[in-house]
C-alpha positions as CSV (number, residue, x, y, z in Angstrom):
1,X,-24.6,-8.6,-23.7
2,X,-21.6,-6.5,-22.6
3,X,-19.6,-7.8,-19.5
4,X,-17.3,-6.8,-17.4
5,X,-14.6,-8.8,-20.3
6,X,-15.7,-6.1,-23.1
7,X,-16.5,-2.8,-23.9
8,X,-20.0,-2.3,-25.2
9,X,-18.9,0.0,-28.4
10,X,-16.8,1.5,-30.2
11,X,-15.9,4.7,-28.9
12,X,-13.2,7.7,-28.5
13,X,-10.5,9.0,-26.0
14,X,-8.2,11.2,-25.7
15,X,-4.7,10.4,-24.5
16,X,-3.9,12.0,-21.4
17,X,-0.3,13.0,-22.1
18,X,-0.2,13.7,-25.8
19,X,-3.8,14.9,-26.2
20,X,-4.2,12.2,-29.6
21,X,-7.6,11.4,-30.1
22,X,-7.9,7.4,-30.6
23,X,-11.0,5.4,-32.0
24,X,-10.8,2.2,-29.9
25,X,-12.3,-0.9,-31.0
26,X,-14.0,-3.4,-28.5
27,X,-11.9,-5.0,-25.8
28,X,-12.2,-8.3,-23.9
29,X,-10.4,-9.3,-20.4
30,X,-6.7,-8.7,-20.6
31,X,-6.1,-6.3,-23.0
32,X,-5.5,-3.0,-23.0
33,X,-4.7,0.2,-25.4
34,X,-1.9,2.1,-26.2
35,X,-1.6,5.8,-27.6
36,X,-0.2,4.8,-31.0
37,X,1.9,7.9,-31.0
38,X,3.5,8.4,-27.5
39,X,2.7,4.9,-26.2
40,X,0.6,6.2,-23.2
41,X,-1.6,3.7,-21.4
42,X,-5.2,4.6,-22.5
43,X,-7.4,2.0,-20.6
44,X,-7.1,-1.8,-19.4
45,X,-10.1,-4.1,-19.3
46,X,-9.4,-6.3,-16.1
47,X,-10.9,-9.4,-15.1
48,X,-13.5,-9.6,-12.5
49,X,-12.3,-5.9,-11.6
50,X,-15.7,-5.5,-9.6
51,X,-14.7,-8.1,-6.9
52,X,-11.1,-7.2,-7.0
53,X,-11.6,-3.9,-6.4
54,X,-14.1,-4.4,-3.6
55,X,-11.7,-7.1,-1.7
56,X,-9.0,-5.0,-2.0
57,X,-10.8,-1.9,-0.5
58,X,-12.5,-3.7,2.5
59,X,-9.2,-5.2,3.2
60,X,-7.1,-1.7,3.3
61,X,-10.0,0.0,5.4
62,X,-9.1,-3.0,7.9
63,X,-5.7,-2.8,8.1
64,X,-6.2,1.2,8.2
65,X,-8.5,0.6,11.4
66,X,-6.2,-1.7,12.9
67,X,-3.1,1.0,12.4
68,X,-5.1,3.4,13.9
69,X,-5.7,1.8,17.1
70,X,-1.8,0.0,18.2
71,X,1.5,2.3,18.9
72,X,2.9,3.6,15.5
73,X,6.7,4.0,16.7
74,X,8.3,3.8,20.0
75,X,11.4,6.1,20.8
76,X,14.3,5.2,23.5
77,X,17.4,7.3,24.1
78,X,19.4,8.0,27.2
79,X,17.0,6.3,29.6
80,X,13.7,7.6,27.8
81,X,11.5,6.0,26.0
82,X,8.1,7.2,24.8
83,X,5.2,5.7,22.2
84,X,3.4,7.2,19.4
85,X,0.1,6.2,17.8
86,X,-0.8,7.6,14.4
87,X,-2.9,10.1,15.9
88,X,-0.7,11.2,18.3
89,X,1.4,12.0,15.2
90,X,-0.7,14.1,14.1
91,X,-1.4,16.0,16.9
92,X,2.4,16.5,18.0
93,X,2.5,18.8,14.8
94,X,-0.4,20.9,16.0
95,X,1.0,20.9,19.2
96,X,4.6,22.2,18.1
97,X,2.4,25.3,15.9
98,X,2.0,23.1,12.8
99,X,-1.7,23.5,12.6
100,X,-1.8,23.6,9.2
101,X,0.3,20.8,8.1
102,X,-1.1,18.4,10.9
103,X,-5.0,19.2,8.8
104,X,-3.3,18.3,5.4
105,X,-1.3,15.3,7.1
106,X,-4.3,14.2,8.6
107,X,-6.4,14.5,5.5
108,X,-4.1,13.3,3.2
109,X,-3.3,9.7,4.9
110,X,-6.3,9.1,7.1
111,X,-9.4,11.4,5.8
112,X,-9.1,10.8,2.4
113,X,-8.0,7.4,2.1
114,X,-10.9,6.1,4.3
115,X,-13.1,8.0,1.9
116,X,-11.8,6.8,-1.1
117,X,-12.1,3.4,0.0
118,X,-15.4,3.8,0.7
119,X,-16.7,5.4,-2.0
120,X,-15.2,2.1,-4.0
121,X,-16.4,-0.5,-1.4
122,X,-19.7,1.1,-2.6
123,X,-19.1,1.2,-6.4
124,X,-17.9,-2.4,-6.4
125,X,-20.5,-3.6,-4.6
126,X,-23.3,-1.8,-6.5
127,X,-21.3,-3.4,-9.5
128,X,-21.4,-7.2,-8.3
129,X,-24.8,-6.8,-7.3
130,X,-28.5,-7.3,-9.0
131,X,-29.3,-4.0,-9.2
132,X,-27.1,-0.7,-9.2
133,X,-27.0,1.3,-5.8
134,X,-28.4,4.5,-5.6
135,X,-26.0,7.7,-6.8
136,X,-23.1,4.8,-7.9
137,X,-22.3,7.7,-10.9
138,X,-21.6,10.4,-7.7
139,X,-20.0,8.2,-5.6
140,X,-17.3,7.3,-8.5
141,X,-17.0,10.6,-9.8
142,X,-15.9,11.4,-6.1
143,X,-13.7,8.4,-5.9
144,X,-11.4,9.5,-9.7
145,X,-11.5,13.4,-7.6
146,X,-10.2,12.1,-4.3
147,X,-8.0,9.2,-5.6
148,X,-5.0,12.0,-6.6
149,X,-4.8,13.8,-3.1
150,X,-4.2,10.3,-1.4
151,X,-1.2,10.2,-0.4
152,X,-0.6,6.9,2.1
153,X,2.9,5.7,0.3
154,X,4.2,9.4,0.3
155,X,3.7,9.3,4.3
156,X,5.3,5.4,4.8
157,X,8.0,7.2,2.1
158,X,9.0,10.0,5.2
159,X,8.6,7.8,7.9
160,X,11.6,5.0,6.3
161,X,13.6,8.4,5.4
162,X,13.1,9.6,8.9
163,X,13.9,6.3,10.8
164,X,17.3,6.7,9.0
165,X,18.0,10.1,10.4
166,X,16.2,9.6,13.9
167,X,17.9,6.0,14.1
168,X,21.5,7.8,14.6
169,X,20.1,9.4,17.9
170,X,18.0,6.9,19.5
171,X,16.5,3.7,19.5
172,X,13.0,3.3,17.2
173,X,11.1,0.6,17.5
174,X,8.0,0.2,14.7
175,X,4.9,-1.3,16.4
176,X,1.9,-3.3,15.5
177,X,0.1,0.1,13.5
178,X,3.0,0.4,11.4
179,X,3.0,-2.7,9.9
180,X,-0.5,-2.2,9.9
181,X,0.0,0.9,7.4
182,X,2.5,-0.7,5.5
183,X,0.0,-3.1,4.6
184,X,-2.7,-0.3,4.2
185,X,-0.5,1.0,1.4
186,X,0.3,-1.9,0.0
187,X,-3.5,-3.1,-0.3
188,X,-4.8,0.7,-1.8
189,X,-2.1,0.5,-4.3
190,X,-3.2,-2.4,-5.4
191,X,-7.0,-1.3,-5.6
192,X,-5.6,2.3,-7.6
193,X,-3.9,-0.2,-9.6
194,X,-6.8,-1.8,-11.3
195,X,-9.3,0.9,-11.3
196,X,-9.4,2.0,-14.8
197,X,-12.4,4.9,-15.1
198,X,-13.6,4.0,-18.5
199,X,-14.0,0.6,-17.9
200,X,-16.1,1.1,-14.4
201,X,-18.1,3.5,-16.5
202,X,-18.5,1.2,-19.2
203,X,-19.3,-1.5,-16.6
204,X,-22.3,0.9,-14.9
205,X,-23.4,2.1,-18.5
206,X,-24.0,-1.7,-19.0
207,X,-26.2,-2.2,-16.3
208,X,-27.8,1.1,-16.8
209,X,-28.9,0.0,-20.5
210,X,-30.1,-3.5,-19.6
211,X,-32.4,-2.5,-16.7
212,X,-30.0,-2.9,-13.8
């Protein structure tokens, strides 16, 4: 019976970068393949990636929710100081004519993130339990298409690049929802980082042929 340790057959993939064709035998927990002519990663088989992923999802939507809601920054120079929340962020860029970038910021570190997380919330969880959960193929389909337009660590990336520059005029200050974000980022990579699409479909394919 095929587990989440090995791949149920023997099957073919392409290699993203080179475009090589490889026949790859079955795998068990811990290994993974390698394009045998450009060395590309082809797929991984993790350990207990169902309820690694799902921990590591629940636990970035919280730290999301919690940046959301405290002061992101805080600003003081020559007598002034002012606070801004994540939101507010956002909205200063509309506010300044920036419509269209404050949409794709808001998308791209809040919207889309929260969906992605989600959508593999769901997909773990319909993986750990008895039975799979209604549309669990749609919901990860969505997941691989939203995954590359998340952009959380490219955000915390030009806020430590503008702290440098902004730090020269005044005092900054990072409050409680930055930290929060930092460990936002630090928690989705770690979820991107061990969900390998052919072995979640491999895993749902599973449970597909035995009933489940």
């Amino acid at each position: 019976m095929p587990t989440d340790t090995q791949s149920s057959t023997t099957d073919l993939i392409a290699c993203h970068e080179c475009d090589l064709l490889v026949e790859l035998p079955q795998m068990r927990a811990g290994e993974k393949a390698l394009c045998p002519r450009c060395d590309y990663l082809l797929t991984a088989v993790k350990p207990d990636v169902e309820r690694r992923i799902f921990a590591f999802s629940l636990t970035s939507l919280l730290f999301l929710l919690f940046a959301s809601v405290f002061p992101f920054l805080g600003f003081s120079a020559k007598g002034q100081e002012r606070v801004v929340s994540l939101g507010q962020s956002v909205s200063i860029l509309a506010d300044e004519g920036s419509t269209l970038l404050a949409i794709v910021v808001l998308l791209s570190i809040v919207a889309i993130p929260s969906l992605a997380l989600i959508c593999a919330s769901y997909v773990s969880a319909s993986l750990i339990s008895d039975r799979l959960f209604p549309a669990t193929h749609r919901v990860l389909r969505f997941l691989l298409l939203m995954l590359p337009w998340s952009m959380a660590e490219i955000f915390l990336i030009g806020i430590l690049i503008s702290y440098i520059k902004i730090s020269a005029m005044a005092d900054v200050a990072f409050g409680l929802s930055f930290w929060s974000y930092v460990l936002f980022s630090v928690s989705m990579t770690a979820m991107v980082l061990h969900i390998d699409k052919r072995q979640l479909w491999t895993l749902i394919a599973a449970k597909v042929d035995h009933g489940h």
